[in-house]
C-alpha angles and dihedrals in degrees: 000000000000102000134050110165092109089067093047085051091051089065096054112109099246090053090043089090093067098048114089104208122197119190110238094188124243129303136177109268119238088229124117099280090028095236120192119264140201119224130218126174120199139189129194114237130168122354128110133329081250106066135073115052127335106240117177112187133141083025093293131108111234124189108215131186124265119225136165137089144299124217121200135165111271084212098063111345103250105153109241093180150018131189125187135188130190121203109210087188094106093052099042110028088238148096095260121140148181125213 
């Protein structure tokens, strides 16, 4: 994925609304210090046709879900890290993913 603008966009409060969280616990970041982290996962759900992760294959242009977590620091909550994960399931019938 090149651009991700559309996943910084998702956390903006006008697009919130449409992310489902779930709260993973906290875990020892894998950070220099090793600080302790709160995880969140999050999946995109709803919204416009517009949103989620541009995908262009078999010369259309598919918008597909973003999922993943989000780590931030349980002493202030400054993310450390995001990971996102697109299933291409819906816009080609497989098992095909992108990390």
């Amino acid at each position: 994925m090149s651009d991700l603008g559309q996943m910084v966009l998702m956390f903006t409060r006008s697009q919130l609304k449409n992310v489902r969280f779930s709260f993973q616990g906290e875990r020892a970041a894998e950070t220099p210090g090793g600080a302790p982290v709160a995880v969140v996962r999050y999946k995109q759900e709803g919204g416009d046709d517009q949103t989620g992760a541009r995908v262009y294959a078999d010369h259309e242009l598919h918008h597909l879900p973003l999922e993943g977590e989000r780590w931030v620091r349980a002493s202030d909550g400054v993310p450390v890290r995001i990971t996102t994960q697109v299933t291409a399931r819906e816009a080609w019938g497989g098992g095909r993913s992108c990390i």
